[in-house]
C-alpha positions as CSV (number, residue, x, y, z in Angstrom):
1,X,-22.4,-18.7,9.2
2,X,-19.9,-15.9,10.1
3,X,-16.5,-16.8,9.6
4,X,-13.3,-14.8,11.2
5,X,-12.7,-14.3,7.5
6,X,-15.6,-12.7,6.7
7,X,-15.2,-10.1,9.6
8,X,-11.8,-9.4,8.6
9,X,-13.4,-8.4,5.1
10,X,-15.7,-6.1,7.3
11,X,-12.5,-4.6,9.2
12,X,-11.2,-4.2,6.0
13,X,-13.5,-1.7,4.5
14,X,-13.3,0.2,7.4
15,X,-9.8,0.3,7.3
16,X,-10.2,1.5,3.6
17,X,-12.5,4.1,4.6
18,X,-10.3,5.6,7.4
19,X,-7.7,5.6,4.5
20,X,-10.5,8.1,2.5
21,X,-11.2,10.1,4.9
22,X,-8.0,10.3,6.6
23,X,-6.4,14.3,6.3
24,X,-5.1,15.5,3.4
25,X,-3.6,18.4,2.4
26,X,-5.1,21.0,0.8
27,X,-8.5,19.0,0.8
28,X,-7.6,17.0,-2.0
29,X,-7.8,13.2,-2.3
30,X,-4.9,11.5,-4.5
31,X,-5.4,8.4,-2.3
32,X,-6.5,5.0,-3.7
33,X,-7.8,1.8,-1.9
34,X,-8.3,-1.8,-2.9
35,X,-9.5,-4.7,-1.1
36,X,-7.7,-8.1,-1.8
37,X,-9.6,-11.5,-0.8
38,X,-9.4,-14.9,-2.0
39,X,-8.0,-15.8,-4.8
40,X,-6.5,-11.9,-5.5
41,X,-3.9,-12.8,-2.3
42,X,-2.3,-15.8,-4.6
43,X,-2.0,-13.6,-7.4
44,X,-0.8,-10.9,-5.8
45,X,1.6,-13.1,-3.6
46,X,2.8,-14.9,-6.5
47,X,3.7,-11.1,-8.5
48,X,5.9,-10.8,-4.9
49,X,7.6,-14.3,-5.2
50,X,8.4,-13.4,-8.7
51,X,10.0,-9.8,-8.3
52,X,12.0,-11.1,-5.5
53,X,13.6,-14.2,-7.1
54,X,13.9,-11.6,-10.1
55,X,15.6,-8.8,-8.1
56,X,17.1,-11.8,-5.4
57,X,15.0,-10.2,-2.2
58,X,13.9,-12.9,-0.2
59,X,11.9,-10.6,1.9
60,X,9.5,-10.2,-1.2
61,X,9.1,-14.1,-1.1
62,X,8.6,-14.0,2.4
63,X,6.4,-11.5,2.7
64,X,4.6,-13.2,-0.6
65,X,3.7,-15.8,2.1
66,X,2.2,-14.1,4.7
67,X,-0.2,-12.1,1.7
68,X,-1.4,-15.8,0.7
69,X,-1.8,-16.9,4.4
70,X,-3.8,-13.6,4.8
71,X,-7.8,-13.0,5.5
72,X,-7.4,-9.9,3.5
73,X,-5.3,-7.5,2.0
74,X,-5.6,-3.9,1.8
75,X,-3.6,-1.9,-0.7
76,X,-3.2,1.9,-0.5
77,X,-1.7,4.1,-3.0
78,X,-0.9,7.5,-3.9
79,X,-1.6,8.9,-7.3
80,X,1.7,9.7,-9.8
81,X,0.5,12.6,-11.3
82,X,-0.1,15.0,-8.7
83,X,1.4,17.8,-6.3
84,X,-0.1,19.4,-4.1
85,X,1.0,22.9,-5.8
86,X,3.0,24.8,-3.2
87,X,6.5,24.4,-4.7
88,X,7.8,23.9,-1.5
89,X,10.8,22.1,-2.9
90,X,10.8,18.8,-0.7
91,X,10.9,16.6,-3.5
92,X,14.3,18.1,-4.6
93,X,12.6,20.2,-7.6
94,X,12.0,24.2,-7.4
95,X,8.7,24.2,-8.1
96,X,5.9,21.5,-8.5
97,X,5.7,22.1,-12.3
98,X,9.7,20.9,-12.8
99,X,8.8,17.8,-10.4
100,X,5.7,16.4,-12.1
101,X,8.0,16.6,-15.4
102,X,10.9,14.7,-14.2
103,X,8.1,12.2,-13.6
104,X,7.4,11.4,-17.4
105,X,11.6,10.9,-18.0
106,X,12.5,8.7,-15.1
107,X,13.0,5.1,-16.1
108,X,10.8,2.3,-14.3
109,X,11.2,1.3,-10.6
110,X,9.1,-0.6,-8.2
111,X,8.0,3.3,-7.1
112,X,7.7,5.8,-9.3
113,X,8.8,9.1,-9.0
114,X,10.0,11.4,-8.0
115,X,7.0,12.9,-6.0
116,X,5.3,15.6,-4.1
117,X,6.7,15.4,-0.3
118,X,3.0,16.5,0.9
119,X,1.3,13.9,-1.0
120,X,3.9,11.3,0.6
121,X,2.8,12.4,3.6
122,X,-1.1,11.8,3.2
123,X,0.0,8.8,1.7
124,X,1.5,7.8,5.5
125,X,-1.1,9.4,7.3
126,X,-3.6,7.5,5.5
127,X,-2.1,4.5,6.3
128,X,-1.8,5.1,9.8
129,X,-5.2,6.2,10.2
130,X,-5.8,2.6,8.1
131,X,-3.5,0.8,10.7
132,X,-5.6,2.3,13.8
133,X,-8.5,0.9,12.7
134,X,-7.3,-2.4,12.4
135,X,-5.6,-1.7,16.1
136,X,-8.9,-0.9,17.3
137,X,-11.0,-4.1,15.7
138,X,-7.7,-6.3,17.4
139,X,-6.9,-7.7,13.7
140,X,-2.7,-8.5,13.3
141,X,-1.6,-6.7,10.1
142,X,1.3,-5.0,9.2
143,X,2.3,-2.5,6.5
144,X,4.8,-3.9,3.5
145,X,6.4,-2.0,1.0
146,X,7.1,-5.2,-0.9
147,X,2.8,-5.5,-1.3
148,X,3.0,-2.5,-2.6
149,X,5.3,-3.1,-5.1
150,X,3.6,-6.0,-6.1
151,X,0.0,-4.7,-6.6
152,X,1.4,-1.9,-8.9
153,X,3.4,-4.5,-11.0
154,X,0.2,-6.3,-11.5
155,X,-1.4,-2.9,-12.6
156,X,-3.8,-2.2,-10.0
157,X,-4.3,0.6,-8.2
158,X,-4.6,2.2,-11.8
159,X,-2.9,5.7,-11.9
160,X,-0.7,5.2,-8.4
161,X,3.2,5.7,-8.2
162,X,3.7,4.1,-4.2
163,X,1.7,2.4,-2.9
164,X,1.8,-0.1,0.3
165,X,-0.3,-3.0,1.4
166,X,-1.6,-4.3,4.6
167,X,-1.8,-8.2,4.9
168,X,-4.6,-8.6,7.6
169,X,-5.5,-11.8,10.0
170,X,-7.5,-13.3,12.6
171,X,-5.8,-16.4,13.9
172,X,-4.7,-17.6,18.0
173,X,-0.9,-16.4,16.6
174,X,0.0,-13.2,14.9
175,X,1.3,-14.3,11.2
176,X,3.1,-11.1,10.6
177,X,5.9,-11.7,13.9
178,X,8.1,-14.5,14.4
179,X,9.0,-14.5,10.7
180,X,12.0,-15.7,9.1
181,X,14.5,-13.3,8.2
């Protein structure tokens, strides 16, 4: 039998492949996607609860709940160690050589950085083109930082310095409006 479940799992992939093959600059892909089902959303959601009664953020712990009341999580990330080698100077550096070293001596944040403007910038536009396809299949979602920040302290999305996730649902009422502050 098909469940809503399972075809939020199929929306999902195509969510994570409009994130792949969403523009990027220079023709380069520093984008990564993971899907999170089942038992992942507890994990993850519980690596939420605990950075925000670590860091006193309740709308980590809130936003922990709606992950484990999720169909499906997608989680999109950026990689660190990369610029997209125009020394524009966006990212506050002279040239992208300077930038990708301040990388290695900046202590640990939920993000890390700093980094390349332009791959910041695929890293949105990936996610939008992510968010239309959920739009388009009429699945609720909405885009957290605080999912993000999660998945990477768990370790996944191996080699990424932002990322953000997008809890996903099928239900009568949209899970990710309404909330408590």
């Amino acid at each position: 039998m098909f469940s809503d479940s399972d075809a939020v799992e199929t929306v999902a992939r195509l969510m994570a492949l409009s994130a792949r093959t969403a523009p990027k600059a220079r023709g380069i892909d520093v984008i990564r996607t993971m899907i999170i089902t089942g038992e992942e959303r507890n994990v993850l959601a519980g690596a939420m609860r605990e950075f925000g009664e670590r860091h006193n953020a309740g709308f980590f712990i809130r936003d922990a709940g709606n992950v484990a009341a999720s169909d499906a999580c997608l989680l999109i990330g950026s990689l660190l160690d990369d610029a997209a080698g125009l020394d524009c100077g966006a990212c506050g550096y002279a040239t992208c050589a300077e930038m990708l070293d301040a990388q290695r001596q900046r202590p640990a944040t939920p993000f890390c950085g700093p980094n390349c403007a332009v791959r910041m910038t695929d890293l949105g536009i990936a996610i939008g083109s992510a968010t239309k396809t959920a739009s388009i299949h009429n699945v609720d979602n909405r885009v957290m930082y605080s999912v993000g920040v999660g998945a990477l302290a768990l370790g996944w999305l191996e080699g990424c310095g932002v990322a953000y996730g997008i809890p996903l649902r099928a239900s009568g009422k949209n899970i990710f409006f309404d909330r408590a502050p």
